[in-house]
C-alpha positions in Angstrom: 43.4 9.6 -186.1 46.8 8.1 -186.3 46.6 6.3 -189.5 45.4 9.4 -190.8 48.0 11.2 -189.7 50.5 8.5 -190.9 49.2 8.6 -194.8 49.3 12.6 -194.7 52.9 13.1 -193.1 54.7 9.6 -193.4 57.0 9.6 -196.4 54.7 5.6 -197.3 55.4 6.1 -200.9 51.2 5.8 -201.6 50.2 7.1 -204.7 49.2 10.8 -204.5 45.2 10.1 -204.9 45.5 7.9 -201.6 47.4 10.9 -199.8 45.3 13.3 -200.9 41.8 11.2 -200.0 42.5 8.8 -197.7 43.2 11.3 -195.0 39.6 12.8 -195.7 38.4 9.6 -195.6 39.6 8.6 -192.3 38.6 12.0 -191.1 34.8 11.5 -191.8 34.5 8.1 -190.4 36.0 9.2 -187.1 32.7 12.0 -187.0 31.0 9.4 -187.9 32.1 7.5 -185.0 31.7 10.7 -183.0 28.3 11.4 -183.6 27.2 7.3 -183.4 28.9 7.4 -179.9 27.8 10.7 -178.3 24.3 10.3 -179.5 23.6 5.8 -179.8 20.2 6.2 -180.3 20.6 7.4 -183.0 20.2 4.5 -185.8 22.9 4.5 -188.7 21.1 6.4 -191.6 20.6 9.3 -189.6 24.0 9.1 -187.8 25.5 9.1 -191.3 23.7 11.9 -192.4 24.3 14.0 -189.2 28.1 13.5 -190.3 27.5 14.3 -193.6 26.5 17.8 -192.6 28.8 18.1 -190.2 31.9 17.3 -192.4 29.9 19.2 -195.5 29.2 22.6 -193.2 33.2 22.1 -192.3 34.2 22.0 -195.6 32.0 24.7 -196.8 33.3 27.2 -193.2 36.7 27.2 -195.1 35.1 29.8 -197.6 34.8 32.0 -194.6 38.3 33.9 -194.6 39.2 36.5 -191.7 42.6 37.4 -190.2 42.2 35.7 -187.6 41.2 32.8 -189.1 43.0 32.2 -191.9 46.0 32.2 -189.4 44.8 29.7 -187.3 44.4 27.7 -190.7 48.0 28.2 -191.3 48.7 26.1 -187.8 48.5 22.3 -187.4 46.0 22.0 -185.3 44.0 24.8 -187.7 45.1 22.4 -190.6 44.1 18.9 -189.0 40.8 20.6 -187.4 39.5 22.9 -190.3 41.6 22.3 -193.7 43.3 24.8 -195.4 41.3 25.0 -198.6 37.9 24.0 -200.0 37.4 21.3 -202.4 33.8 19.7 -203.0 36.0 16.7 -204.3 36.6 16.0 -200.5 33.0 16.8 -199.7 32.5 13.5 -202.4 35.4 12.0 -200.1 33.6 12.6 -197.3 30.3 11.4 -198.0 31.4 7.8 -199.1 33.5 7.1 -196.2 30.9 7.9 -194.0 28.3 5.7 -196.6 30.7 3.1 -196.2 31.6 3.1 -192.0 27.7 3.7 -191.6 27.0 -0.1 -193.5 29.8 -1.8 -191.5 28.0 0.1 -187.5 24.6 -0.8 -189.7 26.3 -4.9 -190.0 28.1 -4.2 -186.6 24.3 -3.2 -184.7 22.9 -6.6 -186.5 25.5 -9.2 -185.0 27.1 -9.9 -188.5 
């Protein structure tokens, strides 16, 4: 959570595609890591696709607009939890982070 906090708010001097994504990124491997941990039976595929839709449905509730919402959006927490604005290019984001920190629990589960 920290390093994506870092590459969001820290003044690193990344490039703006890494700002923009990396954030995302980092944000769908830690429900990955969520999901792997509260439910370990689970086995990596369908870990990784419980996150996908988890992370998907997220993206997809910022379409839903009320008052009351949409000011909570406007707060930190509103903007680290939710998002501000939809974007199925973070959706794309969020699926390969989780594709890729599913094969390294996958390697991690084997011993390798």
């Amino acid at each position: 959570m920290a390093a994506g906090l870092a590459v969001r708010m820290v003044p690193l001097g990344l490039p703006p595609f890494v700002v923009k994504y990396a954030g995302s990124m980092l944000w769908a491997v830690m429900i990955y890591w969520i999901v792997s941990t509260v439910f370990p039976r689970l086995n990596w595929v369908r870990a990784a696709l419980v996150s996908g839709t988890v992370a998907t449905a997220v993206e997809f509730f910022k379409l839903y607009h009320s008052q009351g919402m949409d000011a909570f959006r406007l707060t930190l927490p509103g903007i680290l939890l939710l998002g501000r604005y939809f974007s199925v290019w973070d959706i794309v984001a969020y699926w390969v982070a989780i594709s890729a920190g599913a094969a390294v629990d996958q390697r991690l589960r084997r011993g390798e």
